[in-house]
N, C-alpha and C positions, 0 to 999 in steps of 0.2 A: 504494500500500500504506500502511496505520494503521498504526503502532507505538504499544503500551502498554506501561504496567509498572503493578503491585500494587503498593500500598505492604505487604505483607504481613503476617501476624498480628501484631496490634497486642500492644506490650507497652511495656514503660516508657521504649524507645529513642524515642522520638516526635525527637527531634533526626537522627538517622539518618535517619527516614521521612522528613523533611522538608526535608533537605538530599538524598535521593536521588531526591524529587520535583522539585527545583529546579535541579537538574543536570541531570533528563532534561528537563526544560525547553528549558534550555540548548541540548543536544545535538538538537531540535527532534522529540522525542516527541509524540506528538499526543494522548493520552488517559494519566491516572492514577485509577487504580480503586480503590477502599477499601473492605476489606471489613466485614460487620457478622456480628460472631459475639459470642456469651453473653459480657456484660461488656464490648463496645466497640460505637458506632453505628458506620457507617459514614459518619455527616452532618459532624459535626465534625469531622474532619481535613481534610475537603475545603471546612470555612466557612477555617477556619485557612489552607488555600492558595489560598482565592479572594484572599485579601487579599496572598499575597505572591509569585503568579504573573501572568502577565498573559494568554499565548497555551495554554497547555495545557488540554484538557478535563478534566473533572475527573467521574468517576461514583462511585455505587453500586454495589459489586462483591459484594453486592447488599441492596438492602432488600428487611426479611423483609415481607412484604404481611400475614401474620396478624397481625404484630406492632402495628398502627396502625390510624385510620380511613383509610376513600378522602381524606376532607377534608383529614387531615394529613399526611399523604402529598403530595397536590396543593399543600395550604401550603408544606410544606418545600421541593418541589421548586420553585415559585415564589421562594422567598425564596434560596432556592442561586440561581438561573437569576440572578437581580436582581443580587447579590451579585457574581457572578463574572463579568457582563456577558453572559448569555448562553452561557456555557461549561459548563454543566452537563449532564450525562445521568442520567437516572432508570433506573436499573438496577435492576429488581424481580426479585422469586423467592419463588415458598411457601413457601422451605427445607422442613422434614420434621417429622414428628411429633414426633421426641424434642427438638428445637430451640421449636416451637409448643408444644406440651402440657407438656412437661416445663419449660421456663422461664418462658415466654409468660402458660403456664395459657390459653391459648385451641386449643378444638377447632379438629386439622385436620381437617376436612371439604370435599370438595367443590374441590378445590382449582384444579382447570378455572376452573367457574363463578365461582368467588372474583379470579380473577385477569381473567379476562372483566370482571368488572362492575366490580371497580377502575379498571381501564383506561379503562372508560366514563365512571366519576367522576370520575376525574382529570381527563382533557381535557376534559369541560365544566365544568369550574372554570380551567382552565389556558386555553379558548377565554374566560372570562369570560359565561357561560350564568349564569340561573338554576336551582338546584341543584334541583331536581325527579327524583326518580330509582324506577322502581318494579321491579325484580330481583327472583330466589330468594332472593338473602341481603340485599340492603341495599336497603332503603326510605326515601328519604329527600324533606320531612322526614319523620320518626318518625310512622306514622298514629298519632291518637288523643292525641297531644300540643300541646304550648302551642310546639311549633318553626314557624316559616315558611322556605320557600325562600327563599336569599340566595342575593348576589351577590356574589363575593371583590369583597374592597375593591383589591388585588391589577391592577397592572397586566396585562391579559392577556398569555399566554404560550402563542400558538395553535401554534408551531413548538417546543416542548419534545419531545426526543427520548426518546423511552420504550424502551429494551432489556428485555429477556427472559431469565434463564438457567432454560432447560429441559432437560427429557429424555423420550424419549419418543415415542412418533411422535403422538399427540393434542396432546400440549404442544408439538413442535414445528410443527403444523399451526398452532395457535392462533398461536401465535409470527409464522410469515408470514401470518397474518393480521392481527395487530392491530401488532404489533414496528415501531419504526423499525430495530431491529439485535436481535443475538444471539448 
C-alpha cells in the first residue's frame, strides 16, 4: 500500500506545508501532492522540496493541461524529474471551464482529445524524440512557420510517470489507457 498526503490549499503558511511534508517524510510516506489552483502553481513547492527531501515522491495534484504548452509541461516535468533525482510524478487534469476560461482565458474544448495529444507530446520529448507532432489540436512545428522540430537539450526521461485525475467513464477509459496511475 502508497500513503500520500496534500500539502493543501496553498496560502501564506508555506512553513507549515513544508514542515508537514518533511515529517511525512520522516514517518516514510511515499508521495506529497500539491495542488494548483487560481493564484498558486503546483510546481514550486515541490522544486522547494526537491531540495530539502531526499526519498518522498513528490507530484502534481494536479497541472491544469489548458493552462501550458505540451512543451512546457514536458520541460517542467523534466526539470522536477532532474531536480529531485527522479522522484517526480506529473499529475495532469483539464480542470473545468470556469478555472480555463475564466482565469486561463483559454477555450475549454475538446478536453478528451487535448489530454490524449498532451500525453503524446510529453513522452516524446520526455523519451528525447524529435518533436514532430500532427493532432486535432496541436501541430507541431507550427505549419507555415520559420519553427523546426527539436530535440530537448534535456536528458531523457523515458520512465516519467504520468497520473490522471479524471471523471467519467471516457476519461477514465482514456486514463487506463495512456495513465501510469490515477
Amino acid at each position: 500500500m502508497k500513503l500520500a498526503i496534500e500539502l493543501g490549499p496553498p496560502d501564506d503558511e508555506w512553513e507549515t506545508h513544508i514542515a508537514y511534508a518533511l515529517e511525512a517524510e520522516r514517518l516514510g510516506i511515499d508521495f506529497a501532492w500539491s495542488p494548483e489552483l487560481w493564484g498558486y502553481d503546483a510546481v514550486t513547492p515541490l522544486a522547494y522540496l526537491a531540495a530539502k527531501t531526499s526519498r518522498i515522491h513528490l507530484g502534481t495534484g494536479i497541472m491544469q493541461i489548458g493552462a501550458r504548452t505540451p512543451a512546457m509541461i514536458a520541460m517542467t516535468a523534466m526539470t522536477m524529474s532532474a531536480l529531485s533525482q527522479n522522484r517526480f510524478v506529473l499529475g495532469l487534469g483539464v480542470s473545468g471551464p470556469q478555472v480555463m476560461e475564466g482565469w486561463h482565458g483559454v477555450p475549454f474544448a475538446r478536453p478528451l482529445q487535448r489530454t490524449r495529444e498532451v500525453i503524446d507530446i510529453v513522452r516524446m520529448i520526455a523519451r528525447g524524440e524529435r518533436l514532430t507532432y500532427t493532432g486535432e489540436i496541436y501541430h507541431l512545428p507550427l505549419p507555415g512557420g520559420e519553427g523546426k522540430a527539436l530535440v530537448s537539450i534535456a536528458r531523457p526521461r523515458p520512465n516519467l510517470p504520468i497520473y490522471l485525475a479524471t471523471l467519467g467513464p471516457k476519461n477514465l477509459e482514456l486514463t487506463g489507457e495512456l495513465a501510469d496511475g490515477r
